[in-house]
VMD Tcl script that draws the C-alpha trace (Angstrom):
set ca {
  {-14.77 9.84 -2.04}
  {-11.27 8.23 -0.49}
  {-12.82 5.66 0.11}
  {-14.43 4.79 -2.86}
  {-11.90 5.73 -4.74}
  {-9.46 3.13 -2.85}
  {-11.59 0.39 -3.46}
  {-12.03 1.12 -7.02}
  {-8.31 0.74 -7.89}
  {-8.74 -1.95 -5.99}
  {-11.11 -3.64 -7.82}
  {-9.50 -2.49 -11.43}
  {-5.76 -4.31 -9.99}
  {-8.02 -7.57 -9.44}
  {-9.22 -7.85 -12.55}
  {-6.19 -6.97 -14.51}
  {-4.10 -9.32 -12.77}
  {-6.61 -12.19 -13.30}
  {-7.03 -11.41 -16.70}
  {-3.16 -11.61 -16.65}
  {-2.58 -14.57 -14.89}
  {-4.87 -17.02 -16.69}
  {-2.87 -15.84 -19.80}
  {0.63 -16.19 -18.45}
  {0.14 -19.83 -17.20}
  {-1.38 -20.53 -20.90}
  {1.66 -18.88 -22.34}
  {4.34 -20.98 -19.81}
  {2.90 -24.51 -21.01}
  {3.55 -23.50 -24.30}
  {6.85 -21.75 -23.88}
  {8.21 -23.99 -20.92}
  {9.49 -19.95 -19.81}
  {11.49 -19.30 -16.68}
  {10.61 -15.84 -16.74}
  {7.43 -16.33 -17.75}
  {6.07 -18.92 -14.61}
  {7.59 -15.98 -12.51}
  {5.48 -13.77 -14.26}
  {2.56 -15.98 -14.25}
  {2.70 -16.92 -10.17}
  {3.44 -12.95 -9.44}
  {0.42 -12.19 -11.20}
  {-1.49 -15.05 -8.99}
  {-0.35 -13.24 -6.15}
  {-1.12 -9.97 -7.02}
  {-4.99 -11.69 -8.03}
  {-4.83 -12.48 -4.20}
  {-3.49 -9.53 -2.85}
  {-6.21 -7.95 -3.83}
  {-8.81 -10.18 -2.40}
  {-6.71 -9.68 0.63}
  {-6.92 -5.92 0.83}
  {-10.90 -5.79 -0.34}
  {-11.02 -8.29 2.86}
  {-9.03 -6.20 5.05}
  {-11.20 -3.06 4.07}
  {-14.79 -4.58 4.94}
  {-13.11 -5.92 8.45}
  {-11.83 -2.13 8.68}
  {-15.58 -0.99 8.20}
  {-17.15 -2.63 11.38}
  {-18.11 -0.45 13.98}
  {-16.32 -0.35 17.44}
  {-17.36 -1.97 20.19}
  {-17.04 -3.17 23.72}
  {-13.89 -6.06 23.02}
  {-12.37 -2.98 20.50}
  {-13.81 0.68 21.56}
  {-11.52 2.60 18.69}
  {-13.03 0.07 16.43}
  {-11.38 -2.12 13.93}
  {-9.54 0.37 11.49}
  {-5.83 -1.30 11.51}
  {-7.41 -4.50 10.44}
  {-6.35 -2.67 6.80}
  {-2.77 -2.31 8.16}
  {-2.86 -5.94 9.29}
  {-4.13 -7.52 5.85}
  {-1.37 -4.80 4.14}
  {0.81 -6.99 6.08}
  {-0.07 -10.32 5.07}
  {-0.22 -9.10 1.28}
  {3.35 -8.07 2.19}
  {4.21 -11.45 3.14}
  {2.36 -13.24 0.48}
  {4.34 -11.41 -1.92}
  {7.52 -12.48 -0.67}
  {6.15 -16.38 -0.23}
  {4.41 -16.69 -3.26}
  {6.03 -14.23 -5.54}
  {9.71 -13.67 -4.60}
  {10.97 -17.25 -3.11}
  {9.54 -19.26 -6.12}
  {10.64 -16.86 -8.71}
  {14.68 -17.16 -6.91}
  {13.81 -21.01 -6.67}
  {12.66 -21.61 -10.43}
  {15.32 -18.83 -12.00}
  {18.39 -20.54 -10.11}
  {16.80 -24.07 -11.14}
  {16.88 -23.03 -14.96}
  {20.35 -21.36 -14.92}
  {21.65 -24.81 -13.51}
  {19.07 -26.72 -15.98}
  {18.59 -24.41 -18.77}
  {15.91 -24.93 -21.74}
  {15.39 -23.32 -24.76}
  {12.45 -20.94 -24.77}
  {9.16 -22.30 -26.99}
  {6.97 -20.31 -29.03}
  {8.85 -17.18 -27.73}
  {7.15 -14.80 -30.34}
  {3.79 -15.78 -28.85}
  {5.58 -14.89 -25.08}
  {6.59 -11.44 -26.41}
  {3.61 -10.93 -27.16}
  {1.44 -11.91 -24.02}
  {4.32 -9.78 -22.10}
  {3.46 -6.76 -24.30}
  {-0.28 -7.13 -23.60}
  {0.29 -7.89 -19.71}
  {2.43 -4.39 -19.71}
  {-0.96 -2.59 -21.25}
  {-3.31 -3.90 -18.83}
  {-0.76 -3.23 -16.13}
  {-0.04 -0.02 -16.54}
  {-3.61 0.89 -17.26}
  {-4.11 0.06 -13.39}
  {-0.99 1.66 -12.32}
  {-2.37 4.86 -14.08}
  {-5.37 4.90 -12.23}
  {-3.35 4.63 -9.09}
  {-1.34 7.23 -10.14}
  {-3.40 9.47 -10.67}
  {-5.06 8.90 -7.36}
  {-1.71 9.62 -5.27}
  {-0.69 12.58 -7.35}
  {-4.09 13.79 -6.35}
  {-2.86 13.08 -2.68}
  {0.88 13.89 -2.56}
  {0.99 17.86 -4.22}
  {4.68 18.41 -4.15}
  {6.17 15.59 -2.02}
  {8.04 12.66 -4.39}
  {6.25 8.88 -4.99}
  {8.59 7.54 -2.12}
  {8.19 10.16 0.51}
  {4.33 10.02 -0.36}
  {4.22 6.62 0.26}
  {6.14 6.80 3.37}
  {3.84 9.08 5.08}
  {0.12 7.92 3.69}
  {-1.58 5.41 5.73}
  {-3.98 4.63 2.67}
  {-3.46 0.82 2.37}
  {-5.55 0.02 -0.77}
  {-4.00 2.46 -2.46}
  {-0.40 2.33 -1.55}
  {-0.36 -1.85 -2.16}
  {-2.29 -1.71 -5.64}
  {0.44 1.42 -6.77}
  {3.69 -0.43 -5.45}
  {2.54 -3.90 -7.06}
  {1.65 -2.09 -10.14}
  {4.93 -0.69 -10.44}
  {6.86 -3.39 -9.35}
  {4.86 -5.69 -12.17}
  {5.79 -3.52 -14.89}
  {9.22 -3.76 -13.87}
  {8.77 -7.58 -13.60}
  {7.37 -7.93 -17.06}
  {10.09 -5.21 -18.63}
  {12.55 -7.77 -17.26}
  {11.07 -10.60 -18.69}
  {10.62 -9.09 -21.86}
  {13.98 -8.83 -22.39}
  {15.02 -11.87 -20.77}
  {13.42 -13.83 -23.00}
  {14.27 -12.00 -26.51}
  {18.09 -11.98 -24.69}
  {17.58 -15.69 -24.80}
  {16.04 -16.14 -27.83}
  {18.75 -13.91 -29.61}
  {22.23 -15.03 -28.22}
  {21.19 -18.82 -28.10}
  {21.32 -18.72 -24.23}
  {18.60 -20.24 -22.31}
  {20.34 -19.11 -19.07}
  {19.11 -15.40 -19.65}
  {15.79 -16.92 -19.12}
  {16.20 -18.40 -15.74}
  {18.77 -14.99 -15.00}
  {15.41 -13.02 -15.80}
  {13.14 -14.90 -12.87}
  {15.99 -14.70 -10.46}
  {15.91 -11.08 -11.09}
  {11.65 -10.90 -10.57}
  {12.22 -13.19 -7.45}
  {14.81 -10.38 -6.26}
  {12.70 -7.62 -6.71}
  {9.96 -8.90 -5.67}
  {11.62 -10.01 -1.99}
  {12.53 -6.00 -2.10}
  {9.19 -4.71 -2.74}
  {7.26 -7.05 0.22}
  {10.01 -6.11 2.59}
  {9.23 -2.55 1.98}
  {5.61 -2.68 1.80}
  {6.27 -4.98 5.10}
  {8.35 -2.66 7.00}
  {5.68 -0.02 5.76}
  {2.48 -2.21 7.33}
  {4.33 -2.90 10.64}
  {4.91 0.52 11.57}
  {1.07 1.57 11.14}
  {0.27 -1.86 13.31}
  {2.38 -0.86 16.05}
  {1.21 2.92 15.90}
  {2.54 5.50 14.04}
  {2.06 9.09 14.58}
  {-0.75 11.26 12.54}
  {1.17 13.37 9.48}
  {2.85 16.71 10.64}
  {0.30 19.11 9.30}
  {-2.68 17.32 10.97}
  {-0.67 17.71 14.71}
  {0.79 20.89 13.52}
  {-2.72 22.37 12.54}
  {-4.20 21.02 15.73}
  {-1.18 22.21 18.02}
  {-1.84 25.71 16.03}
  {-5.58 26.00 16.70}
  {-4.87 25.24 20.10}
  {-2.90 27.98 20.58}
  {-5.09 30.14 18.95}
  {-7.60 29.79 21.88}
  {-7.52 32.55 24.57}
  {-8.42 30.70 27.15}
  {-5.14 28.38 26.46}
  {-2.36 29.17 28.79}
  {0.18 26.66 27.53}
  {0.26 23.23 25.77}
  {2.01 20.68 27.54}
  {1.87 17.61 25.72}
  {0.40 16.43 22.24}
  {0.40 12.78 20.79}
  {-1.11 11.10 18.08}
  {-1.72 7.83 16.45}
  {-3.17 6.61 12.88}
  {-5.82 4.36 13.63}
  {-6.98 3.40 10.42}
  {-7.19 4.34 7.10}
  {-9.48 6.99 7.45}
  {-9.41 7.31 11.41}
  {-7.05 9.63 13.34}
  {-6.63 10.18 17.10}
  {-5.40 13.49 18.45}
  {-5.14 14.01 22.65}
  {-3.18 16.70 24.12}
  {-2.55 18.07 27.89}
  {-3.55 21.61 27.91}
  {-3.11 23.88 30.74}
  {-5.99 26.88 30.86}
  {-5.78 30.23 32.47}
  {-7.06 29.87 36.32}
  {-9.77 32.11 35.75}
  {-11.83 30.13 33.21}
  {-14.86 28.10 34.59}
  {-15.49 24.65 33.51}
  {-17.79 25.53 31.09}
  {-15.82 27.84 29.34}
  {-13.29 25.20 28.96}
  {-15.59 22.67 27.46}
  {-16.55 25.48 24.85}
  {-13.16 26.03 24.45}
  {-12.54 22.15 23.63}
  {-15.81 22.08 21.42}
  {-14.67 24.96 19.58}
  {-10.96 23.29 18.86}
  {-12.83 19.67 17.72}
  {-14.76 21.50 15.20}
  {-12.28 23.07 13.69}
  {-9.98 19.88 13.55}
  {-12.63 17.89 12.39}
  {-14.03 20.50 9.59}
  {-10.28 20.71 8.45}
  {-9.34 17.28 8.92}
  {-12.37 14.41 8.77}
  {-10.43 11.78 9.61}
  {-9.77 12.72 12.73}
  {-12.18 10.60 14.67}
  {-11.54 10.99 18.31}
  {-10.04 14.00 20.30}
  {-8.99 14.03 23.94}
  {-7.77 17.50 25.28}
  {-6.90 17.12 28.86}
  {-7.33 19.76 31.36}
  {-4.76 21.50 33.48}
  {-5.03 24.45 35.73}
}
mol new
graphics top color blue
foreach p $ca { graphics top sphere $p radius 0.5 }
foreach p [lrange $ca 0 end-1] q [lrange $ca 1 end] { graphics top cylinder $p $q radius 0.2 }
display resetview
């Protein structure tokens, strides 16, 4: 159900944003709008982004093998990445570039009843996919805030599609009123002011979602209550005398690994140990099913 449910906002952001695009570029060569080019190429961007993370999800999907035993799972982390950076190429630079090249040139917005209006329609269809990622991480997060949420899922898909959602609405908001600033006081220079402000958040956005995808591709540890739940069954064993290490890593999306150095009373035989180890697996795994591999070392 994650899993379809990733790709489906997934799917919903791509064709949103390519509806979007098409429109915006339309709208700029009859406008000649600062803001709205930086509109128009963040859209682009987004329409690739999520090519990008539909990519990085089938590479994510192939089983493991002998070149990569815990399979390819962070190939979603590494594609997050590149989205990051494409954001900041595409989106951010150009946007700073072509908002600092109309406050030094500035031109008088065209047709800028007809841009209103596209920039109205491009907020509907945006925030019709940032509602159905919404509602996906308020599903996910119970009581923990947007940022903190974001901070601790490992859900690529999702995570990218909400963030760029959000961060387009605040785009087009921006060059909403840029332009009918512009349009209003006679000032053309509000126009380019507006796509140096898109460029600017935009740069923010991929160096969160950047610093976000880099610490899943080096290997950050599994959430709290997963190792807290596993440290807690383990202790709940009889057999366990005392736990002497525990580390995790996220592996993927949906993919967890747990290991742990456990010392067991002297008295236990081997195979009451491995039923000991069974027993914990199961009920990680029945809690937790994205916990893929376990490794409970011995000690005596």
């Amino acid at each position: 159900m994650k899993d379809n449910n990733s790709l489906k906002i997934v799917a919903v952001a791509f064709l949103a944003n390519l509806f979007i695009a098409c429109v915006k570029f339309v709208v700029y060569l009859m406008t000649s709008s600062s803001s709205m080019l930086s509109e128009a190429i963040h859209s682009l961007a987004d329409t690739g982004n999520q090519l990008l993370l539909f990519w990085g999800h089938m590479r994510s999907r192939k089983k493991a093998d002998a070149a990569h035993p815990f399979g390819y799972s962070r190939e979603s982390f590494l594609w997050g990445f590149i989205v990051a950076i494409q954001i900041f190429l595409l989106g951010g630079t150009y946007s700073i570039y072509e908002g600092i090249h109309k406050l030094l040139h500035p031109e008088p917005v065209r047709n800028y009843l007809l841009a209103l209006f596209v920039l109205g329609i491009s907020i509907v269809a945006e925030g019709y996919s940032f509602l159905k990622a919404k509602k996906i991480v308020d599903a996910r997060r119970g009581r923990m805030g947007w940022l903190e949420f974001i901070k601790k899922s490992y859900d690529t898909e999702v995570n990218v599609v909400f963030i760029e959602d959000f961060a387009a609405i605040t785009g087009l908001t921006i060059a909403f009123f840029a332009v009918t600033l512009s349009k209003l006081l006679d000032c053309p220079a509000i126009d380019g002011l507006g796509s140096l402000l898109i460029g600017l958040l935009l740069v923010g956005v991929s160096l969160f979602l950047g610093k976000e995808m880099k610490s899943l591709i080096i290997g950050e540890a599994a959430p709290s209550e997963i190792v807290g739940f596993f440290e807690k069954t383990l202790k709940s064993m009889e057999g366990v005398e005392e736990i002497k290490e525990i580390k995790s890593m996220i592996l993927g999306t949906e993919s967890i690994m747990l290991a742990a150095d456990v010392k067991f009373k002297r008295d236990l035989s081997s195979e009451e140990i491995s039923r000991i180890i069974d027993e914990v697996e199961k009920l990680v795994r029945n809690r937790y099913p994205e916990v893929k591999i376990i490794y409970i070392e011995p000690e005596r």
